[in-house]
C-alpha positions as CSV (number, residue, x, y, z in Angstrom):
1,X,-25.7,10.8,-139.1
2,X,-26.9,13.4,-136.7
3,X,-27.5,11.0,-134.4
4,X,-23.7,9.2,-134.4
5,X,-22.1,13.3,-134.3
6,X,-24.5,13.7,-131.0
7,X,-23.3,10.5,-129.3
8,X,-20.0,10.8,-130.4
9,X,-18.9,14.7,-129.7
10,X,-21.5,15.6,-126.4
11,X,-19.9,16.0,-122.7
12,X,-22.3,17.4,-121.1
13,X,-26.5,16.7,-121.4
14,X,-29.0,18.5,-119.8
15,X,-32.9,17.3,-119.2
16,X,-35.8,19.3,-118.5
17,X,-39.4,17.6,-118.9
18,X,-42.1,19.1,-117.5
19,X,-46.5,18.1,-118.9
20,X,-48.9,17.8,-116.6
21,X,-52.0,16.6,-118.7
22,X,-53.0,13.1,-119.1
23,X,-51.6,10.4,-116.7
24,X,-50.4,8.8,-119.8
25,X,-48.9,11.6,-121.4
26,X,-47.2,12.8,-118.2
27,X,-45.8,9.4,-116.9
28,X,-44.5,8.8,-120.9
29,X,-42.7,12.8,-120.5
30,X,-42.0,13.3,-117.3
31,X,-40.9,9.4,-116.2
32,X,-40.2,7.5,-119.2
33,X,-38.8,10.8,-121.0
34,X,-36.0,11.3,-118.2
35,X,-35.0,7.2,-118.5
36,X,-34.7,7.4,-122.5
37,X,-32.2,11.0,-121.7
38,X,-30.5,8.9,-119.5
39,X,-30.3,6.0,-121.5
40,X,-28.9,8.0,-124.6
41,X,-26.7,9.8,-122.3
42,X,-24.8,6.5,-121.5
43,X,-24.2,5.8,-125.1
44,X,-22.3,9.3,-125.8
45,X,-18.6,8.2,-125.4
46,X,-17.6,11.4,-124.2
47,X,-20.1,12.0,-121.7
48,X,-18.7,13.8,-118.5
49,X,-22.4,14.9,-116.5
50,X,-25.9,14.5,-117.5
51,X,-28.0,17.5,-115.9
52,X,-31.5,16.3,-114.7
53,X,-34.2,19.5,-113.8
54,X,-36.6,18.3,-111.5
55,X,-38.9,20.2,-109.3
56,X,-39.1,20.8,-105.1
57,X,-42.3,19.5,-105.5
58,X,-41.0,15.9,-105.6
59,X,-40.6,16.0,-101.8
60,X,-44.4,15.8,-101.9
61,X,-46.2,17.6,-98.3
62,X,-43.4,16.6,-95.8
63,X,-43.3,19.2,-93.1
64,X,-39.8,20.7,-91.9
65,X,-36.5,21.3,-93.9
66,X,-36.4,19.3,-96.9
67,X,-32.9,18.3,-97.3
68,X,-31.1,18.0,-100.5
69,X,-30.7,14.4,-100.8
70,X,-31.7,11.2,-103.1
71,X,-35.6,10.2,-102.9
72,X,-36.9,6.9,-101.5
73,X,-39.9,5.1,-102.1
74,X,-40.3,4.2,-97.9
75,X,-44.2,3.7,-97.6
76,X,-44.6,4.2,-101.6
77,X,-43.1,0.7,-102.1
78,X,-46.7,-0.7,-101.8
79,X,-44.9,-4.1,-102.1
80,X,-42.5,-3.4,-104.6
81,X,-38.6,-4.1,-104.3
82,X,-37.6,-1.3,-106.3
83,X,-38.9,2.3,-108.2
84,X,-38.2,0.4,-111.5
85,X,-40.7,-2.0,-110.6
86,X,-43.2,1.0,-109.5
87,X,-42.9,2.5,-113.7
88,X,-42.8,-0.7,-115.1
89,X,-46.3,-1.5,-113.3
90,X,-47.6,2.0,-113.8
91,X,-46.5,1.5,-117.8
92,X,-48.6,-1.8,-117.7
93,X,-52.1,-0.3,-115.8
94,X,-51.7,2.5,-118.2
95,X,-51.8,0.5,-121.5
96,X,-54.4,-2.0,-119.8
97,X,-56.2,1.1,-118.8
98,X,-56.3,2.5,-122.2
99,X,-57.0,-0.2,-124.0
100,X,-60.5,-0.8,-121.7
101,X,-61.4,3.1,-122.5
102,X,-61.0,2.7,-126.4
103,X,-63.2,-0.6,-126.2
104,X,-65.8,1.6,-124.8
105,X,-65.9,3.8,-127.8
106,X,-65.6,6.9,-125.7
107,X,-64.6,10.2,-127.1
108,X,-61.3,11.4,-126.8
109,X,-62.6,14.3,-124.0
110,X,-63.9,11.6,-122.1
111,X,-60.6,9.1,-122.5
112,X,-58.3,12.5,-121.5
113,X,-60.7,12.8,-118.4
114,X,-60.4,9.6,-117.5
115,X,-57.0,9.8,-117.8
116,X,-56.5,12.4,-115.7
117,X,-58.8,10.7,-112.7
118,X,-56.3,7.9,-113.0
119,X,-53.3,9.9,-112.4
120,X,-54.3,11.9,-109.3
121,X,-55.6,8.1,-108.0
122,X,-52.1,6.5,-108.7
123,X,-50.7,9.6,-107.1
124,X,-52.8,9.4,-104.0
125,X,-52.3,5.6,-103.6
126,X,-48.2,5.8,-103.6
127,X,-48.8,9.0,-101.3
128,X,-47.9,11.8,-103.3
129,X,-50.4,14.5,-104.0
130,X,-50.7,14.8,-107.7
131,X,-49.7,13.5,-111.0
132,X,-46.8,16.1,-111.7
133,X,-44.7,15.3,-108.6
134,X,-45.4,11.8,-108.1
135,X,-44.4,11.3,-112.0
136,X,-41.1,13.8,-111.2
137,X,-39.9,11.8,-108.3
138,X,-40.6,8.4,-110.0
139,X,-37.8,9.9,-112.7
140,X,-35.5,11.2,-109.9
141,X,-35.9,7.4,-108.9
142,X,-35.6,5.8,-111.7
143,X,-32.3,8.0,-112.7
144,X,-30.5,7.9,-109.9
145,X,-31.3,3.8,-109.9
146,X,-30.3,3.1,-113.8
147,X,-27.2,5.7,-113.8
148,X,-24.5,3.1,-113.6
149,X,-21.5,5.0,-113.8
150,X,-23.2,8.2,-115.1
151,X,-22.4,11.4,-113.5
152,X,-25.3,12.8,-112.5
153,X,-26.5,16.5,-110.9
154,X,-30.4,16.5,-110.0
155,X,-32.2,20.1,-110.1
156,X,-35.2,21.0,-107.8
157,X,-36.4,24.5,-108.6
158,X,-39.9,25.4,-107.0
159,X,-42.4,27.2,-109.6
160,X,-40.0,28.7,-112.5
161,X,-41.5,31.9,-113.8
162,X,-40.7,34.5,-115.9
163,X,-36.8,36.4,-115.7
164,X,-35.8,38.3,-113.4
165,X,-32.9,39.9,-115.5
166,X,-31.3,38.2,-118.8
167,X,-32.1,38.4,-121.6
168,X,-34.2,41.0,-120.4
169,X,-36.6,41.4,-117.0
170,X,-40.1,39.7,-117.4
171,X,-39.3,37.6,-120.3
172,X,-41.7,34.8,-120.9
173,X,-41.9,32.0,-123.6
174,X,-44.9,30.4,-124.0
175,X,-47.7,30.2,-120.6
176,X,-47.4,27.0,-118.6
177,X,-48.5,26.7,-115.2
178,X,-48.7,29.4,-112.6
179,X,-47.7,31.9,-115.5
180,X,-51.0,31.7,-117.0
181,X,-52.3,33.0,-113.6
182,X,-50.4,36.0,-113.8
183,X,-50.5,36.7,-117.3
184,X,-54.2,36.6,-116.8
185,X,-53.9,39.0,-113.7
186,X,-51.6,41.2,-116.2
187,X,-54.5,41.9,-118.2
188,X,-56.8,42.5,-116.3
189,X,-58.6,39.2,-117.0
190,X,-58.1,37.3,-113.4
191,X,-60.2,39.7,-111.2
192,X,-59.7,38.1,-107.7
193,X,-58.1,34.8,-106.5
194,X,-59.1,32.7,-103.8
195,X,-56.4,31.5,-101.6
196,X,-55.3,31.2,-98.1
197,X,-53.0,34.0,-96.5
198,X,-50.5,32.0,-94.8
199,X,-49.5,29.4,-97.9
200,X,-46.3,30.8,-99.3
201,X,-46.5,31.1,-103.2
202,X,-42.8,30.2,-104.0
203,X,-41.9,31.3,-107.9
204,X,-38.3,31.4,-108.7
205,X,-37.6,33.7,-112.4
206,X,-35.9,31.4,-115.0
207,X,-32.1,33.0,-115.5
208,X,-32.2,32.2,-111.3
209,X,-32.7,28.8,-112.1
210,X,-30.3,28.7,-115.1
211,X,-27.8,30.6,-113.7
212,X,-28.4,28.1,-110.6
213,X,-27.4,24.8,-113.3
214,X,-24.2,26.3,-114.2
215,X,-22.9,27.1,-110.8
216,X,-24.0,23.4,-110.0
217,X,-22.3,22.0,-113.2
218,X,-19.3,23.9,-111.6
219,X,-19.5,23.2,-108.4
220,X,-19.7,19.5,-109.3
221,X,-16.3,19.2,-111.3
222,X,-14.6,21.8,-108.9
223,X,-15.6,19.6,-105.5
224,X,-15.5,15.8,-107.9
225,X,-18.7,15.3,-106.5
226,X,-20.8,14.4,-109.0
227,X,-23.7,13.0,-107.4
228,X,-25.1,16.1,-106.4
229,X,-28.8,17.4,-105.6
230,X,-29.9,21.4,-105.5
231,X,-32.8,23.0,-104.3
232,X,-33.0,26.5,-106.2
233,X,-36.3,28.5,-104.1
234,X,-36.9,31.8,-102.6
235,X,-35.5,31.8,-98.7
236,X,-37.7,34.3,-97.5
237,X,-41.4,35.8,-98.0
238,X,-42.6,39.5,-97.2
239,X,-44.3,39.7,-93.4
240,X,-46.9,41.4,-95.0
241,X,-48.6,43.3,-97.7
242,X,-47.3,46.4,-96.6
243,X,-43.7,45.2,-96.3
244,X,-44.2,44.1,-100.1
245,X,-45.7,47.3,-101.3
246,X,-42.8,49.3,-99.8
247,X,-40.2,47.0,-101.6
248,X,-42.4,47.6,-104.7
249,X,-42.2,50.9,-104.4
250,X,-38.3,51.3,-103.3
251,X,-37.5,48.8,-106.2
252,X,-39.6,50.0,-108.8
253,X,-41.5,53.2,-108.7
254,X,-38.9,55.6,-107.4
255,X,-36.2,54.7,-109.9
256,X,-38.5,55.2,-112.5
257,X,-39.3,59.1,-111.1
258,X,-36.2,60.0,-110.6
């Protein structure tokens, strides 16, 4: 019954799957979770725009401006004639795969790491450099090649992180990613980090990113464009540390003594 009221009354869907553990688990969420979305999207009768957050990252390492436009497989074909035939195959190794580790009686730590091995390989071999993109631009793919008719507005934000503002500055739910790096650096736990200088460390706070999807859903009724792709990043980085600790300062620490 739930189910009929959903497909029956929705207009507008919004999907955002994000694991990065096992290749299985993150090829079944992150792939095959964004094709069943879409999927039941196509059955609501009065669907108007299905919402798909996907990450920058799916651009892989390509040097330049990365432009906000549709993915392609190019060079990541290895040989096959479409992206649907890419997750259909990687569906298929991962069940073979599976089934070869269970035979072996191995314990489930040692099925998870193998797992894992076989992701960053499949990644590597269809040249993108790690499960969690190359899983999130195989749904981009897959999406934007089983739409049909669908309206559909793709997402990119870089590393999403904790609010800058609503409901209220710093909030956090739950600690995925690149916040348990600075959760851990909150409390003192994280004593140094090892990391080169120059690499920009791109986080974008969550109401940015939010706020970012309704502007888009917006902007894609208001223009009748609805085939639309957004990067949502930071432009600019601080020159150096003493540009940021000024900021800090300006922003933070003299408010708070006046």
């Amino acid at each position: 019954q739930d189910l009929h009221v959903t497909v029956s009354t929705s207009s507008y869907y919004f999907g955002w799957h994000l694991t990065i553990l096992r290749y299985d688990v993150t090829l079944g969420t992150n792939t095959s979770g964004a094709l069943h979305v879409l999927n039941f999207s196509k059955k609501c009768a009065k669907i108007k725009l299905l919402v798909h957050v996907s990450t920058a990252y799916v651009c892989g390492e390509a040097p330049g401006i990365l432009m906000e436009k549709p993915l392609t497989l190019g060079k990541a074909a290895r040989g096959r004639s479409n992206v649907v035939e890419v997750w259909n195959g990687e569906n298929e190794l991962v069940a073979k795969r599976l089934h070869q580790l269970h035979s072996q009686n191995l314990t489930d730590k040692e099925i998870t790491s193998a797992m894992q091995n076989l992701g960053l390989e499949r990644a590597h071999y269809y040249w993108w450099p790690n499960t969690y993109t190359f899983t999130k631009a195989m749904a981009e793919m897959v999406m934007v090649e089983s739409k049909g008719d669908l309206p559909l507005v793709i997402i990119r934000p870089t590393m999403v992180t904790s609010t800058l503002k609503d409901p209220f500055p710093g909030w956090l739910e739950g600690v995925r990613t690149v916040d348990g790096v600075l959760v851990s650096y909150a409390k003192g736990r994280l004593k140094c980090l090892a990391h080169k200088p120059e690499v920009v460390l791109n986080l974008i706070p969550a109401d940015i990113v939010v706020n970012a999807i309704i502007g888009a859903v917006g902007m894609a009724f208001a223009e009748q464009h609805l085939g639309l792709i957004y990067h949502v990043a930071k432009l600019t980085n601080f020159s150096s540390m003493a540009c940021f600790h000024v900021y800090m300062a300006i922003r933070f620490q003299l408010p708070l003594k006046v």
